[in-house]
C-alpha positions as CSV (number, residue, x, y, z in Angstrom):
1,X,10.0,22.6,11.0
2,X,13.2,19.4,11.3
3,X,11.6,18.9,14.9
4,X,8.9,16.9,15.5
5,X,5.7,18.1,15.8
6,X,4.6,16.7,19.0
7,X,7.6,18.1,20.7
8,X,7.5,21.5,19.4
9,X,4.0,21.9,20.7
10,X,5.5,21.1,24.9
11,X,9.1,23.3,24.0
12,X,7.6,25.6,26.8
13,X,7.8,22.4,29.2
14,X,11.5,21.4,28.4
15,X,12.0,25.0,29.0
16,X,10.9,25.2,32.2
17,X,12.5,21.6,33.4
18,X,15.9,22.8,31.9
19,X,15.5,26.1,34.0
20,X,14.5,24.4,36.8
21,X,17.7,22.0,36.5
22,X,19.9,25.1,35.9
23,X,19.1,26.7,39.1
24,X,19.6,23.8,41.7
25,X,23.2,22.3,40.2
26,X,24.4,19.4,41.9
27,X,28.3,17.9,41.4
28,X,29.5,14.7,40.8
29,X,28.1,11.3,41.5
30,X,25.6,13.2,44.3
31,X,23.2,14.2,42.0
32,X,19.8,13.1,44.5
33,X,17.5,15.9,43.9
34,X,18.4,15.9,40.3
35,X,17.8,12.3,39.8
36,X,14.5,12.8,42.1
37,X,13.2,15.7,39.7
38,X,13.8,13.5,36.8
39,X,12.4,10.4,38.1
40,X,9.1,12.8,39.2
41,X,8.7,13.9,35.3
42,X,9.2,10.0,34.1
43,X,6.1,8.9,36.2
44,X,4.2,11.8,35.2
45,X,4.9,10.5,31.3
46,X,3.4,7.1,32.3
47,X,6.7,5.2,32.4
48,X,6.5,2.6,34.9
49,X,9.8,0.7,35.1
50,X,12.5,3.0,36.5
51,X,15.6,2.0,38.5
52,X,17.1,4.7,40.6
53,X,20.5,4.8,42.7
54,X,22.6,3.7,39.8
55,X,26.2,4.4,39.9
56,X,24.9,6.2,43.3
57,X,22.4,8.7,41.9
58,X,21.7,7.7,38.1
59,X,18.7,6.5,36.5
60,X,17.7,4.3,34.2
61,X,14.1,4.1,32.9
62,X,12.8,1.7,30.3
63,X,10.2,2.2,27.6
64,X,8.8,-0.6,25.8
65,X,7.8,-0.2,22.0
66,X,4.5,-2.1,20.6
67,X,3.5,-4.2,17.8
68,X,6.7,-6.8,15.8
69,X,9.2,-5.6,13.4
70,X,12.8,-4.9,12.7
71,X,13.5,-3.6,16.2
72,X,11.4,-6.1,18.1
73,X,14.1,-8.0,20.9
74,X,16.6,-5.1,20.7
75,X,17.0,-2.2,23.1
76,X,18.9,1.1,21.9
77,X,20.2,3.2,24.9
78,X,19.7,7.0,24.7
79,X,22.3,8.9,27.6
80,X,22.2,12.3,28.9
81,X,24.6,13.6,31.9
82,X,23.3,15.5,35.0
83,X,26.1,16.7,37.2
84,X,27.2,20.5,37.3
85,X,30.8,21.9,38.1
86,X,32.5,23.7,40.7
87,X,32.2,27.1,39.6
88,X,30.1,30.6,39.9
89,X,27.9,31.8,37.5
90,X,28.0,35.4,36.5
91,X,25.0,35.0,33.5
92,X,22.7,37.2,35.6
93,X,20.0,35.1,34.4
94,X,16.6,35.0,36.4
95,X,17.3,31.0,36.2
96,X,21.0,31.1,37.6
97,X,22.5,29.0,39.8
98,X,20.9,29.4,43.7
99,X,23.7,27.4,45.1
100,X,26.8,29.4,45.3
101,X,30.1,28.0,43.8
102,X,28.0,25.8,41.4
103,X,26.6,26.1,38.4
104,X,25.8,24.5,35.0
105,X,28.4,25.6,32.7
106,X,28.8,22.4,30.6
107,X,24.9,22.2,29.1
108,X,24.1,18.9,31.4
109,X,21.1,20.4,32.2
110,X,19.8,21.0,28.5
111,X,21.3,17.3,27.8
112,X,19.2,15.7,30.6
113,X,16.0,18.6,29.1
114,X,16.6,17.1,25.7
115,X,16.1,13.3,27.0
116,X,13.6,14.0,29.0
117,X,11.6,15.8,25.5
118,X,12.4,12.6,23.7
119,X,11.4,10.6,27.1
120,X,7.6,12.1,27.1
121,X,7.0,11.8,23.0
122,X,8.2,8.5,23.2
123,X,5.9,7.2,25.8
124,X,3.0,8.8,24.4
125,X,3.5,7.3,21.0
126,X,5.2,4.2,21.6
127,X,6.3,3.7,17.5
128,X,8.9,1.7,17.6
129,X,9.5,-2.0,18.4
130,X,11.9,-3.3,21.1
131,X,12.8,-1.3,23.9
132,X,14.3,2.3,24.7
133,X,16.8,2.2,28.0
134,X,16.9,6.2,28.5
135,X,20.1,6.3,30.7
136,X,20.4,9.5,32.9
137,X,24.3,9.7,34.4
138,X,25.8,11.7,37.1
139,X,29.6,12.8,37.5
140,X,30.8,13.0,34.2
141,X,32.8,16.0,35.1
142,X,34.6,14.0,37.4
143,X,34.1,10.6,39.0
144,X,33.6,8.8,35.4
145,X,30.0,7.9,36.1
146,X,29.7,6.3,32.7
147,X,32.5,3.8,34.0
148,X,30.9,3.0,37.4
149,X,27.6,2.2,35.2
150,X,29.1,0.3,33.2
151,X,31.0,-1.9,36.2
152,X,27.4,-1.9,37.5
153,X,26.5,-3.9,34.5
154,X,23.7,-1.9,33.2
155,X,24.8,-2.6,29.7
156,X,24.0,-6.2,30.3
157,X,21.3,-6.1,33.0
158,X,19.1,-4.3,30.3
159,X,20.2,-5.8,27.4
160,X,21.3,-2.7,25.6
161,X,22.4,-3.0,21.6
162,X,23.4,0.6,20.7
163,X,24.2,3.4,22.7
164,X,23.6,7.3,21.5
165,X,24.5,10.9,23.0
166,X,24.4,14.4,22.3
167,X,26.4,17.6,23.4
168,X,25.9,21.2,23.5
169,X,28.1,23.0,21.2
170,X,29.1,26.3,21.5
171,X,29.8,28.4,18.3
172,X,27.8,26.3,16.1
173,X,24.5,27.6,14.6
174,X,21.6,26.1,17.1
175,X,20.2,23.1,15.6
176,X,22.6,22.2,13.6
177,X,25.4,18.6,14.3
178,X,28.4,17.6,14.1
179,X,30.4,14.5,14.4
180,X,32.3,11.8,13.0
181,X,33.1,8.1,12.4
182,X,36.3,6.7,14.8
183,X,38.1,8.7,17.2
184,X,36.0,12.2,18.0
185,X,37.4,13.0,21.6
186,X,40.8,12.5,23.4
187,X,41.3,10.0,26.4
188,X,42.4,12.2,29.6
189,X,45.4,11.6,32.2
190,X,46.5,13.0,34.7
191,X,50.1,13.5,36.3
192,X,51.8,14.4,39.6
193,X,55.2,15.1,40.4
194,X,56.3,15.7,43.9
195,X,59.4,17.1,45.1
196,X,61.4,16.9,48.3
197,X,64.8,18.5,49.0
198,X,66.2,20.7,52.0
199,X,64.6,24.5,52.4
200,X,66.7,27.1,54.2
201,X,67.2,30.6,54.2
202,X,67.4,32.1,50.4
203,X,70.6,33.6,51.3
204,X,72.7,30.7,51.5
205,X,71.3,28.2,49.1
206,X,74.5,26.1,49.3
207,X,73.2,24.8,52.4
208,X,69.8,23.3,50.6
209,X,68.7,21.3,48.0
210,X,66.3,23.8,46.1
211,X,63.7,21.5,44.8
212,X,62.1,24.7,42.7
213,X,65.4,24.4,40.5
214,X,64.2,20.8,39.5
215,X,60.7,21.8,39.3
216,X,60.9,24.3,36.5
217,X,63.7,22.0,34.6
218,X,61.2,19.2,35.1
219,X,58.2,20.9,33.6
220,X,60.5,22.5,30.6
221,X,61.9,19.0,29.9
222,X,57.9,17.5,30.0
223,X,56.7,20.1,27.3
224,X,59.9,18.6,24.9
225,X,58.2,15.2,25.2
226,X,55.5,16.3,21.9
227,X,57.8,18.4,20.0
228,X,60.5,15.5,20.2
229,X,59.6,12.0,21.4
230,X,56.5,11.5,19.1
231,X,55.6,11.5,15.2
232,X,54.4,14.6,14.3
233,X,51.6,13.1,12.8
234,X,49.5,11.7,16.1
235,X,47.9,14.1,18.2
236,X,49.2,14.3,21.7
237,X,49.2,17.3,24.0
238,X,51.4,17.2,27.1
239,X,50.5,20.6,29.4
240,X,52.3,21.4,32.5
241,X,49.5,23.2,34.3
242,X,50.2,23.6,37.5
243,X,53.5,24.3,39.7
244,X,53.7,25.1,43.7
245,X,56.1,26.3,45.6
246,X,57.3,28.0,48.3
247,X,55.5,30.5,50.6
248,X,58.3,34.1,51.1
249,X,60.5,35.7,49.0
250,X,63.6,35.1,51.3
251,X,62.9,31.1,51.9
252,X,64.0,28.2,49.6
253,X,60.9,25.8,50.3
254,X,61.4,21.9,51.0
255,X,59.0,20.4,48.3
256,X,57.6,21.6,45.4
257,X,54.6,20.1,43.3
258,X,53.8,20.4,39.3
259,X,51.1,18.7,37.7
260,X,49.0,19.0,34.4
261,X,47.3,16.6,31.8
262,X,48.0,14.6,28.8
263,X,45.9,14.1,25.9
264,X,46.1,11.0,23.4
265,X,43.7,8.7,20.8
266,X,46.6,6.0,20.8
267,X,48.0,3.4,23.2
268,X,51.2,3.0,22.6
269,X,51.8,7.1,22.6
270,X,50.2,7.1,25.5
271,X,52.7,4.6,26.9
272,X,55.9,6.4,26.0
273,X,54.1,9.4,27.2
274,X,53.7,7.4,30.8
275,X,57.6,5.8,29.9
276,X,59.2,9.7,29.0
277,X,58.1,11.1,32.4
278,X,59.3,8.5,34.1
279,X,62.6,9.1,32.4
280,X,63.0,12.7,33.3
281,X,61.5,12.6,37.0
282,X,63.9,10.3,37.8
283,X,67.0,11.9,35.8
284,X,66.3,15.6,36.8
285,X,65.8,14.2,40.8
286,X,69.4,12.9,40.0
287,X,70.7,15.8,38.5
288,X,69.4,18.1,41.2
289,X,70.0,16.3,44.1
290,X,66.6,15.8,45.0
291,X,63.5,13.5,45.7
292,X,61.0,12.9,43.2
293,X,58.0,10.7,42.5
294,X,55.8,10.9,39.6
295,X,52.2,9.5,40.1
296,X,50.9,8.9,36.4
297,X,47.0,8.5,36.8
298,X,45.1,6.9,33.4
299,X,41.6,8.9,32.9
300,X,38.5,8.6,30.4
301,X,39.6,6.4,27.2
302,X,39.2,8.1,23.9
303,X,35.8,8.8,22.5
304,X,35.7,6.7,19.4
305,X,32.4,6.3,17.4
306,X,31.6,3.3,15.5
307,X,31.0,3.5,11.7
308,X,27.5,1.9,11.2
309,X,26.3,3.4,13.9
310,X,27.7,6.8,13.1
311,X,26.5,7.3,10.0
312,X,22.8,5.6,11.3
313,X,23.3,8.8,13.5
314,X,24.4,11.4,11.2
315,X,21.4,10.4,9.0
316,X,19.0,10.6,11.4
317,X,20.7,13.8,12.8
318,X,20.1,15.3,9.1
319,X,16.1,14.8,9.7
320,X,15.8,16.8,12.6
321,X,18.8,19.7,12.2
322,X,17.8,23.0,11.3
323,X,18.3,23.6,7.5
324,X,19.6,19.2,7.8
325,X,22.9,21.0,8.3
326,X,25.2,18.1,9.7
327,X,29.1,17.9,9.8
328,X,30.0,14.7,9.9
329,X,33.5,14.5,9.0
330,X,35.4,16.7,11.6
331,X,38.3,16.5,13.2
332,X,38.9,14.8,16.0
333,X,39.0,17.2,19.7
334,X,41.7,17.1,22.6
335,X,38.5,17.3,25.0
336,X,37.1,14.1,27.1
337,X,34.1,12.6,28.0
338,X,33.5,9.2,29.7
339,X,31.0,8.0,27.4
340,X,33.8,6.8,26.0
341,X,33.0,3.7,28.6
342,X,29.5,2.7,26.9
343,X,31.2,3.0,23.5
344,X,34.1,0.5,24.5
345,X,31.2,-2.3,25.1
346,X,28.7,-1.5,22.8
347,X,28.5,0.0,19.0
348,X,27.0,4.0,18.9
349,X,27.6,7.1,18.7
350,X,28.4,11.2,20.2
351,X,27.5,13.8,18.3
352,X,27.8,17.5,19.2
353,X,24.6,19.6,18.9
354,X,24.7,23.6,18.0
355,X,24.3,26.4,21.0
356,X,24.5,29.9,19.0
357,X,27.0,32.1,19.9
358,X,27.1,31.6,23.0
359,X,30.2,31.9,25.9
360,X,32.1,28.2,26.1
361,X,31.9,25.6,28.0
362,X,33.0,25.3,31.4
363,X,32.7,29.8,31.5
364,X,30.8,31.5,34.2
365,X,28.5,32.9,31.7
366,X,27.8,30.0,29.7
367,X,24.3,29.0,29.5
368,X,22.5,26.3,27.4
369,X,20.2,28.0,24.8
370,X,16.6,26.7,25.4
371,X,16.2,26.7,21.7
372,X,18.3,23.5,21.1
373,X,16.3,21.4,22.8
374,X,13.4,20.3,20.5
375,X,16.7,19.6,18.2
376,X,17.7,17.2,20.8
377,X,14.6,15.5,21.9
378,X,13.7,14.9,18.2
379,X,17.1,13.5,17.5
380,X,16.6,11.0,20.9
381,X,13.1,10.4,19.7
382,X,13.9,9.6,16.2
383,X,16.9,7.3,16.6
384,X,14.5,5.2,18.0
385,X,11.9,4.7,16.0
386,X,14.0,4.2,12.9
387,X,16.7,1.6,15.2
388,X,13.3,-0.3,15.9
389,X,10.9,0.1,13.1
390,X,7.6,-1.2,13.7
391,X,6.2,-3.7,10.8
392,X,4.6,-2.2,8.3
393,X,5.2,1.3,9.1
């Protein structure tokens, strides 16, 4: 079996813990009883240095290694995300949700499972030299918990060196990883436009200053921004995705609202993104005789893996997959994810681990397969002990 032995024989445990996570959700950076259940399991492994309320409800515990080697005065930091989303679960399981309107439909709870596995082998055996900072975040989904950690400083207050993650990944055999070196995941903004003209009756719309008019020609002249402003060659998605307006059939409104996201890897496209909308808010206001303000809001940074560390990952990954299936050349995804924050300070890496066939992410009827998590602890586990080798093992 790829998984390590000792974590095989307690799957039954990581089971139970990731159930137990899956029925009481929490969202964002309020994650308490999360963080408490957590915290209750890393004292009942023997770890004694634990710091709680970080970046409001995170953890971060610390395991030291024994004996001198390679890895002796270096700390590698293993993360896992704990916050749920705002949505309502339709699996049916006898695990589901017990809070209405939330529910764990991104795998956060098999992520924090999985560190927790590697958490208990790691204590018991302690083979590795240095330190292991295991780094439990809340409100990834929104809130960019990674980013308030890492204006907390907990990058330097514990001396990390490398950091590491894991996602579930739908669609791909359980087990098995994927990743690759540079760019893997999208940085995320967001846009606003609001509108203001002069509502009146829909008969006589000579007498107003229709802001839906503007609204539509706005969003239509946004979505021309990728097919004509930008090389062809760098990946950019501009989507309108939302547009209000207007509350009868027989009144022109006085405002109207559109919104959406952007998706870039580069800089400078995302600065004539930021530029172009600019440009046509402020034309198409002209143009239609109306108001309008565009509030451009800069999200998570892109993902981007570092080489060394990558392929440290990818090797190790190949130990533990099932049948050492590992892709580690893929292309890169329009998605985000704010450990993009730990891997703009410090070298590592995020790799996508396999969840069957299974619905999607962010679905009502998602729900991590318990399977994947021996995968995941032994990944954790192992990343450890061979960035910190003990001498003479």
């Amino acid at each position: 079996m790829p998984v390590l032995n000792r974590i095989a024989a307690f799957s039954d445990d990581m089971t139970e813990w990731r159930r137990h996570l899956h029925q009481h959700p929490e969202l964002g950076q309020e994650c308490h009883e999360t963080a408490r259940y957590v915290v209750d399991r890393l004292k009942e492994f023997g770890i004694e240095e634990i710091h709680e309320g970080v970046a409001v409800s995170g953890v971060v515990a610390i395991i030291e290694g024994r004996g001198t080697g390679a890895g002796a005065g270096r700390t590698i930091g293993l993360r896992a995300d704990m916050d749920a989303l705002p949505i309502t679960e339709t699996t049916g399981a006898p695990w589901a949700s017990t809070h209405p309107g939330r529910m764990h439909a991104c795998g956060h709870d098999g992520h924090t499972t999985m560190l927790l596995g590697a958490a208990k082998y790691l204590a018991e055996t302690r083979n590795f030299a240095g330190r292991v900072a295991l780094i439990f975040q809340p409100a990834e989904e929104v809130g960019g918990g990674a980013e308030l950690m890492v204006e907390e400083g907990v990058l330097e207050r514990f001396n990390i060196d490398e950091v590491y993650a894991i996602h579930s990944a739908p669609g791909t055999p359980v087990g098995q990883f994927y990743t690759t070196p540079g760019p893997l995941m999208a940085a995320v903004d967001t846009f606003h436009v609001d509108i203001k003209g002069e509502g009146g009756h829909g008969a006589y719309p000579q007498d107003t200053r229709d802001p839906i008019p503007a609204a539509l020609a706005i969003g239509q002249a946004m979505s021309t921004i990728v097919s004509r402003n930008h090389r062809a060659l760098d990946d950019l998605v501009v989507s309108v995705t939302m547009i209000h307006a207007g509350s009868a059939d027989n009144v022109i409104p006085e405002g109207a609202y559109l919104g959406g996201t952007v998706r870039t890897f580069d800089k400078s496209v995302q600065a004539m993104v930021k530029r172009r909308m600019e440009e046509i808010v402020k034309g198409h206001a002209a143009a239609f005789n109306v108001e309008a303000v565009l509030r451009y809001e800069e999200g998570y940074p892109p993902t981007v893996n570092s080489e060394r560390e990558t392929a440290f990952a990818v090797d190790v990954a190949r130990d533990v997959a099932a049948e050492g299936v590992v892709t580690d050349d893929v292309s890169p995804e329009m998605g985000a994810e704010d450990f993009a924050y730990f891997l703009e300070k410090k070298p590592g890496s995020y790799l996508f681990l396999g969840n069957g066939d299974t619905a999607g992410l962010h679905q009502p009827d998602y729900d991590f397969d318990d399977a994947a998590a021996p995968y995941g602890a032994s990944f954790f586990a192992r990343i450890a002990e061979r960035a910190l080798p003990v001498e003479g093992n």
